[in-house]
C-alpha positions as CSV (number, residue, x, y, z in Angstrom):
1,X,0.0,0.0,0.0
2,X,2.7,2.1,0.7
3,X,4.1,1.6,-2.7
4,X,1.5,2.9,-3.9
5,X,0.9,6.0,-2.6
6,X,4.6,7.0,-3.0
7,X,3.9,6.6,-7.4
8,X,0.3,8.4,-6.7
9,X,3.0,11.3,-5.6
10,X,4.7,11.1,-8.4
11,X,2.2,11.4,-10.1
12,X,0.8,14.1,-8.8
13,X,4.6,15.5,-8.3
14,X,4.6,15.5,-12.2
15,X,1.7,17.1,-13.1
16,X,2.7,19.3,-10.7
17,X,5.8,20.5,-12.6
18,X,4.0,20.3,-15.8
19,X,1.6,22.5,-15.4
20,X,4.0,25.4,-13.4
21,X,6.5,24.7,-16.3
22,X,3.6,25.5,-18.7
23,X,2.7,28.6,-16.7
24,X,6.2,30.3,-17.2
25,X,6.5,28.3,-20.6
26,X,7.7,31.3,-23.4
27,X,3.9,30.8,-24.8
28,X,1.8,31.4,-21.5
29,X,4.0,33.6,-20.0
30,X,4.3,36.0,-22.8
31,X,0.5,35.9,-23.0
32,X,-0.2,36.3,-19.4
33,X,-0.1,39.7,-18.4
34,X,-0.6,39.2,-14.6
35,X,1.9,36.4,-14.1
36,X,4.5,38.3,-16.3
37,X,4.0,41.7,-14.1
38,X,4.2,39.6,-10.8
39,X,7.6,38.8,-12.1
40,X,8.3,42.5,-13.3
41,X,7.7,43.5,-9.8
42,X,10.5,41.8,-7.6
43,X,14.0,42.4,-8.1
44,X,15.1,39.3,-9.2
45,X,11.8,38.3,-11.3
46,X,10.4,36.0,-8.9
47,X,7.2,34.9,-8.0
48,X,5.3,33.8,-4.8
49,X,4.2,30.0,-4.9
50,X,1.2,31.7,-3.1
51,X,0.5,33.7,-5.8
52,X,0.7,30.9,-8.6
53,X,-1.5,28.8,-6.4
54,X,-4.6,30.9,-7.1
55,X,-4.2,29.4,-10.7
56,X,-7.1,27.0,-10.8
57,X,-5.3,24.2,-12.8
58,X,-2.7,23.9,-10.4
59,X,-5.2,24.8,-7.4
60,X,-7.0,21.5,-8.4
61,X,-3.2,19.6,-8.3
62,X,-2.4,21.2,-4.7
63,X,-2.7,24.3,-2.2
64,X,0.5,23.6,-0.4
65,X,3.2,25.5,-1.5
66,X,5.8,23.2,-0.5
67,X,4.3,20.3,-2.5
68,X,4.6,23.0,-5.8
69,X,8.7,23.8,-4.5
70,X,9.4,20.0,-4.0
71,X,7.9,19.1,-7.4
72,X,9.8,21.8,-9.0
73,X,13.3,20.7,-7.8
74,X,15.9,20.2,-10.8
75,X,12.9,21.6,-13.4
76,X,15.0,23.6,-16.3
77,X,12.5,26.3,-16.8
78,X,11.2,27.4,-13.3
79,X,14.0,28.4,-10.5
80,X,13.0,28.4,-6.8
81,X,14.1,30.8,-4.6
82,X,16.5,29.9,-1.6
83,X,13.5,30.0,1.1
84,X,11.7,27.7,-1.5
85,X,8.9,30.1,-1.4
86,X,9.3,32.1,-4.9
87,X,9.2,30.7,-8.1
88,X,10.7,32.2,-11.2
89,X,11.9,31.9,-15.0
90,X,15.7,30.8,-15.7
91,X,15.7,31.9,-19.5
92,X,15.1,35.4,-20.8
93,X,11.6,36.1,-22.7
94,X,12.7,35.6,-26.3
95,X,12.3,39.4,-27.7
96,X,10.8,38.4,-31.2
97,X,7.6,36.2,-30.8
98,X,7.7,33.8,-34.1
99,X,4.9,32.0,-32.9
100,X,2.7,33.1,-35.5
101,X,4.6,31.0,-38.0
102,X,4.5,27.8,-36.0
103,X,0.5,28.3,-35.0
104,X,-2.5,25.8,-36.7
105,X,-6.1,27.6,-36.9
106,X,-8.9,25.1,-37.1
107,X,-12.3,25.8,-37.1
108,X,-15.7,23.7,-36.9
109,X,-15.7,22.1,-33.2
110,X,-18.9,22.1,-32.1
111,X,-19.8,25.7,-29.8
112,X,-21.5,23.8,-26.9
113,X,-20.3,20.3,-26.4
114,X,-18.5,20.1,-23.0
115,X,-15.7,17.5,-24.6
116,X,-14.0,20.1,-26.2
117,X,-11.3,21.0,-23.7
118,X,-8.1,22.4,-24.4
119,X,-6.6,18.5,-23.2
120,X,-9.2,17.1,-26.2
121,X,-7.6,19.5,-28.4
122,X,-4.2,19.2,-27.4
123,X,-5.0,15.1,-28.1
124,X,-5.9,15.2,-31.2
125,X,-3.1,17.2,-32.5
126,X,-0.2,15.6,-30.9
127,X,0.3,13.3,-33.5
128,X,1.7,16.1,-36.0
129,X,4.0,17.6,-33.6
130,X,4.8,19.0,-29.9
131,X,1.7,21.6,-28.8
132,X,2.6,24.1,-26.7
133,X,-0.3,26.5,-26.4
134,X,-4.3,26.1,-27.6
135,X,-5.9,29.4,-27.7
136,X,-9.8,28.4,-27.8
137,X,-11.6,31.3,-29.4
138,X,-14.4,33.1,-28.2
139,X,-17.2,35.6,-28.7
140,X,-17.3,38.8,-26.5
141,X,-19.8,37.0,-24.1
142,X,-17.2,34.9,-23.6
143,X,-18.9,31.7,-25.6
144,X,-16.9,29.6,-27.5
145,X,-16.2,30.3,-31.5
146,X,-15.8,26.9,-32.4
147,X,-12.6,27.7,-33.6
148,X,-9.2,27.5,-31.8
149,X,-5.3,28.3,-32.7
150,X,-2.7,25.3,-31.8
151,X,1.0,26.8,-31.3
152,X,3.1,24.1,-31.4
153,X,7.1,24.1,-31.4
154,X,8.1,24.1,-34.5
155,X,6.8,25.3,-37.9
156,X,7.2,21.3,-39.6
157,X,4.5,20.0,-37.5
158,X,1.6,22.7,-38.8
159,X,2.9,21.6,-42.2
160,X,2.3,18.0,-41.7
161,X,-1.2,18.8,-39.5
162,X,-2.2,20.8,-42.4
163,X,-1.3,18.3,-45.1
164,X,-2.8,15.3,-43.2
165,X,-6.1,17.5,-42.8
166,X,-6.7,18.6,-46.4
167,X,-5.0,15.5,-48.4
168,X,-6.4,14.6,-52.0
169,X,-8.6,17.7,-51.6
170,X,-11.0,16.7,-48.8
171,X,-11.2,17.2,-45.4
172,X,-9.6,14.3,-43.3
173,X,-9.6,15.3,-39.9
174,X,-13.0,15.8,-37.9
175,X,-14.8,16.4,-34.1
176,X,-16.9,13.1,-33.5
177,X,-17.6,11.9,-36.9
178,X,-18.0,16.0,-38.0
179,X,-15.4,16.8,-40.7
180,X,-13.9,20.4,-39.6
181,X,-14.4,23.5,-41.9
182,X,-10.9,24.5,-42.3
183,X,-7.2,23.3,-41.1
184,X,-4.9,26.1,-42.1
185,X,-1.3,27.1,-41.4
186,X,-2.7,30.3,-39.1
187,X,-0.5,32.6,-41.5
188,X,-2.6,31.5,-44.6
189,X,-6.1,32.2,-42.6
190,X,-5.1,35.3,-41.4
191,X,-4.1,35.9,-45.5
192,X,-7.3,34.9,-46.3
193,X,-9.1,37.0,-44.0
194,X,-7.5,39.7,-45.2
195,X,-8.4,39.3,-48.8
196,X,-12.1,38.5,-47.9
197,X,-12.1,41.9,-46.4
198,X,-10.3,43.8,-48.5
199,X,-12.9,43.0,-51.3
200,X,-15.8,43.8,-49.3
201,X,-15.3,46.6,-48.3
202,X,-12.5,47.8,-51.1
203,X,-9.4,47.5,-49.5
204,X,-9.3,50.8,-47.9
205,X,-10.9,50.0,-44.3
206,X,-8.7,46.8,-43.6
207,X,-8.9,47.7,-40.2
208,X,-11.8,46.7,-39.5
209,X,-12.6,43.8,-37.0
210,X,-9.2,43.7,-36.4
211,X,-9.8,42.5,-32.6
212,X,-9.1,39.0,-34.4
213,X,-5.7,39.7,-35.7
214,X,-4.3,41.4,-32.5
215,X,-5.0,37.6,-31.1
216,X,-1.8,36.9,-32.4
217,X,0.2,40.3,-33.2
218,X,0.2,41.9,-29.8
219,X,3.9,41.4,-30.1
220,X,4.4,44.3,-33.8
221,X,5.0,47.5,-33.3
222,X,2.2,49.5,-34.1
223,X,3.3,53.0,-35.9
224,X,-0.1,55.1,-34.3
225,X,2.0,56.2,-31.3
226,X,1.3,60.0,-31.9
227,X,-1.2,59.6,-29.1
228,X,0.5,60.3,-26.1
229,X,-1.1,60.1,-22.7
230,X,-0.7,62.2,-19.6
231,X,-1.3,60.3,-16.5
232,X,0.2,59.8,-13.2
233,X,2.2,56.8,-12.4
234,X,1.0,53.7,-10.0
235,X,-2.3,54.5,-9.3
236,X,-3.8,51.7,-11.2
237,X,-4.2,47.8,-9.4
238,X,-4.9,44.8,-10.8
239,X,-6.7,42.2,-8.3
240,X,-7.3,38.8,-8.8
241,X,-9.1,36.5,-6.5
242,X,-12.0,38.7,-6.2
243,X,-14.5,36.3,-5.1
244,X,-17.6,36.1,-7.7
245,X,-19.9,36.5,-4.9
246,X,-19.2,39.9,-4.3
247,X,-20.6,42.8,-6.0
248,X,-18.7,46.0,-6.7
249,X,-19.9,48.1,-3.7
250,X,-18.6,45.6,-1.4
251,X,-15.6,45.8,-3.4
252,X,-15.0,50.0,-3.1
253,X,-16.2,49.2,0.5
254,X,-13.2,47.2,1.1
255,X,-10.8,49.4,-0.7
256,X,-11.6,52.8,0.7
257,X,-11.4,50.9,4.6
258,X,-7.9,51.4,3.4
259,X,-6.9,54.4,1.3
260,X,-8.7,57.0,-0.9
261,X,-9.6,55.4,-4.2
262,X,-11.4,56.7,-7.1
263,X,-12.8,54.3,-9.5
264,X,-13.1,49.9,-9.2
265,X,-13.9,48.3,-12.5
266,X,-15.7,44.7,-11.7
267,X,-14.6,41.9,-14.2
268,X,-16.6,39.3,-12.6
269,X,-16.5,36.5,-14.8
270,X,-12.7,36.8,-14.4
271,X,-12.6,36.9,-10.8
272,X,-10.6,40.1,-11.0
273,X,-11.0,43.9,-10.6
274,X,-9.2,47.3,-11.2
275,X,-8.4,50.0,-8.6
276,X,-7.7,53.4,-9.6
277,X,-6.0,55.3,-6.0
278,X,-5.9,59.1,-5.7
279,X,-2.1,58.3,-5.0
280,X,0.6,56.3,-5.2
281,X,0.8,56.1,-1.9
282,X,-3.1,55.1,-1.5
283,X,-1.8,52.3,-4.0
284,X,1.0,51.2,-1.5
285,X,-1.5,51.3,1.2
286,X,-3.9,49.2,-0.4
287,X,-1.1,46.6,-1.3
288,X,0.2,46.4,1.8
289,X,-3.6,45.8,3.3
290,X,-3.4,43.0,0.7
291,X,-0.3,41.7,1.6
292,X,-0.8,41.3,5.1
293,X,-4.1,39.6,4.1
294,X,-6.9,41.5,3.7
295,X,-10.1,39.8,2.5
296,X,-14.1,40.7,2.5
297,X,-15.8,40.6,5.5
298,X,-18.3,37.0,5.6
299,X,-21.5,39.5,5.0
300,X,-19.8,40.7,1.8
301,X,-19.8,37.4,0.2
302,X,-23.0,35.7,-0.5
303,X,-23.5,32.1,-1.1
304,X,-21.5,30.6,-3.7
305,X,-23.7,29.1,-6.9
306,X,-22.6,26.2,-8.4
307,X,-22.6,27.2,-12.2
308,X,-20.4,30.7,-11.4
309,X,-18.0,28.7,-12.9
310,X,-14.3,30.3,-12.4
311,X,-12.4,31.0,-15.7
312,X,-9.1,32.4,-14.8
313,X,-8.0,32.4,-18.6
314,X,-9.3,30.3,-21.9
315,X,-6.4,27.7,-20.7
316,X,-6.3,27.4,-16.9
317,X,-9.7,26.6,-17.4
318,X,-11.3,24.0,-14.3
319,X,-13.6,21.6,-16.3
320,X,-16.5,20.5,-15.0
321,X,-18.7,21.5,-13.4
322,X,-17.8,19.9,-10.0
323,X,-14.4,20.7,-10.2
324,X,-16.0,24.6,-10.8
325,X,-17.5,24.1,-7.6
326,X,-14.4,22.9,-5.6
327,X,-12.5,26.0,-7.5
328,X,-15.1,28.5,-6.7
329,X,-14.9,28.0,-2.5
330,X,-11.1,27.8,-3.2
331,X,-11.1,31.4,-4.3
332,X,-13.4,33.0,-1.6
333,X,-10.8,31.5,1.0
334,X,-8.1,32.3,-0.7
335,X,-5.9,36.2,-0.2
336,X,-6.8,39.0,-2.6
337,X,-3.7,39.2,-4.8
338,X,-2.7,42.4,-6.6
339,X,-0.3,44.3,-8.7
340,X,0.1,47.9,-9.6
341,X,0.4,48.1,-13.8
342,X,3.3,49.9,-15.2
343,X,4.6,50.6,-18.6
344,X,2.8,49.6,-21.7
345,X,0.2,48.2,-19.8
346,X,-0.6,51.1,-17.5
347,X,-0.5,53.7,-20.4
348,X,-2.8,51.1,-22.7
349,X,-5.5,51.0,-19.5
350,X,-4.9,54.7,-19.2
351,X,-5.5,54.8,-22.9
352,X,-8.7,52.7,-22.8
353,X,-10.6,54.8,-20.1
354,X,-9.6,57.9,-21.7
355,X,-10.4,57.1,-25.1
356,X,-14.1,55.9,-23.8
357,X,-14.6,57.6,-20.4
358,X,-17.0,56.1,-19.0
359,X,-19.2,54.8,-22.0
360,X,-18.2,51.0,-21.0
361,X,-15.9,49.3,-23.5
362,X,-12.5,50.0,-25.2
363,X,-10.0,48.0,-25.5
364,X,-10.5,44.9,-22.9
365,X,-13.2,46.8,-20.9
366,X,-15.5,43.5,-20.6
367,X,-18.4,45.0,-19.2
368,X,-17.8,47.8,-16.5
369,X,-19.3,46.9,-13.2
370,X,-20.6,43.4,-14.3
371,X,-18.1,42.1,-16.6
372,X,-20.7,41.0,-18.6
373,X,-20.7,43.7,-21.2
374,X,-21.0,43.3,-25.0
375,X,-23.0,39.8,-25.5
376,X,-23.3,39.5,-29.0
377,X,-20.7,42.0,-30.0
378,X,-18.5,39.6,-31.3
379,X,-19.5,38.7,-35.1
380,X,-19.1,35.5,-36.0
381,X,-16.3,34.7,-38.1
């Protein structure tokens, strides 16, 4: 018996590593914009374990943070600090993103059948190569497209994906006995797209809808930067673990216990909110209320409901609906987490609220005070 608990830790030792490896992987980690400033923010780039544990695929693994440091021992991505308490990435970001070139797009999964996960995905394609990253696409109410974009690691395995799909002209390759619409190399869809819009609407307005392209070209360098901002530094937080429970006056409640604050934007789907602060130091009071702990008081959060399914991203995703469950009382025990935006992603929030103040959208602006905005927005494509 004892034998076999010791390989159940294994196990679980090595899904352990996986999935924390995956988190820092040069695909999530240039993607995730929360995980990547956590890192920004210490001196040496690391990360709390604490902080990685309110991820909900590896909150399902484990909530001890020594179990995550002991898994990660001898990993050649992720470096633990010497308290074993801080995780962090051993490599430099690559500074060119060629990811584009090594992505599959494939569209025609069914939009509602549970079975499509990002595992089922990942699955299916691993014959034709190693998959790093599935991006499952979605309308603005956060539905799934039916469509998704596989990154894998090199550009010879979309080639041989994309062959095997469309071989002698038909379409080899199908979801439960449903042939797919298309299996592209994502550079020849995006070209496609393109071309479709350029001759409806005569070339000239080729930006519009481009929400789709910045999927993949966050990374270019985009010449319109003649619109420069004035703002003060630091007064903008991003929280995470903001129980779904609680609504956004309970959230302002909370902050301005602590310091003066002048605006809370409620993404509840995402279990996340922003703080504006009057100051910088309101921001470092706030953060460290939240270091030390602070969390809603029990009246603030009502009873949990079993479908508020948490969705910390399209890939940490907790399947299931009883595995939502068990992650959903996870997150109203577990600390408020936060960090103060800086650089390009202060001045594009900055940016966003200016551009729209107030009228609820912009750039990422899911739904102000409800994160529910925009259903039906997105245009099917």
């Amino acid at each position: 018996h004892h034998c076999h608990n010791m390989s159940e830790d294994l196990l679980l030792a090595a899904k352990i590593k996986k999935q924390v490896e995956f988190y820092f992987s040069d695909s999530n980690f240039r993607r995730d914009t929360f995980l990547r400033k956590a890192s920004e923010s210490d001196k040496e780039g690391y990360v709390p374990i604490s902080v990685v544990l309110t991820f909900n695929k590896l909150k399902e693994l484990t909530t001890d943070p020594n179990v995550v440091a002991t898994a990660l021992a001898g990993s050649e991505i992720v470096g633990i600090s010497e308290d074993n308490l801080k995780l962090k990435r051993l490599s430099e970001l690559p500074s060119t993103d060629d990811s584009a070139a090594r992505t599959l797009y494939v569209k025609g999964f069914p939009t509602d059948d549970p079975d499509v996960t990002i595992d089922h995905i990942i699955n299916m394609f691993s014959p034709y190569g190693n998959i790093l990253f599935v991006k499952r696409r979605r309308l603005a109410d956060k539905s799934f497209k039916g469509s998704c974009f596989i990154e894998f690691s090199d550009i010879e395995s979309v080639k041989n994906a994309s062959e095997a799909a469309n071989k002698d002209g038909v379409m080899n390759l199908s979801f439960k006995e449903k042939p797919f619409e298309c299996v592209l190399p994502f550079s020849e869809w995006l070209q496609r797209k393109k071309n479709k819009r350029e001759n409806k609407s005569g070339a000239g307005k080729v930006e519009v809808g481009s929400k789709r392209d910045r999927d993949e070209k966050e990374g270019e360098d985009k010449p319109k930067k003649s619109t420069k901002i004035e703002y003060t530094e630091r007064l903008i937080l991003h929280v995470k673990n903001v129980p779904s429970s609680v609504n956004l006056y309970a959230i302002k409640d909370l902050f301005k216990s602590i310091a003066d604050i002048k605006y809370v934007e409620h993404l509840v789907e995402a279990n996340e909110a922003y703080v504006r602060t009057s100051s910088p130091e309101a921001t470092d009071l706030i953060l460290q209320a939240i270091e030390k702990g602070l969390t809603f008081p029990a009246n603030a959060i009502k009873e949990e409901k079993v479908d508020a399914q948490v969705v910390e991203s399209e890939v940490k995703e907790a399947e299931g609906a009883a595995e939502g469950k068990q992650a959903e009382e996870a997150t109203v025990s577990s600390n408020l987490v936060a960090v103060v935006l800086s650089g390009d992603e202060e001045e594009a929030y900055w940016k966003r609220i200016g551009s729209n103040s107030g009228s609820g959208g912009g750039k990422g602006g899911r739904g102000r005070g409800g994160g529910r905005g925009g259903r039906g927005r997105g245009r099917r494509g």
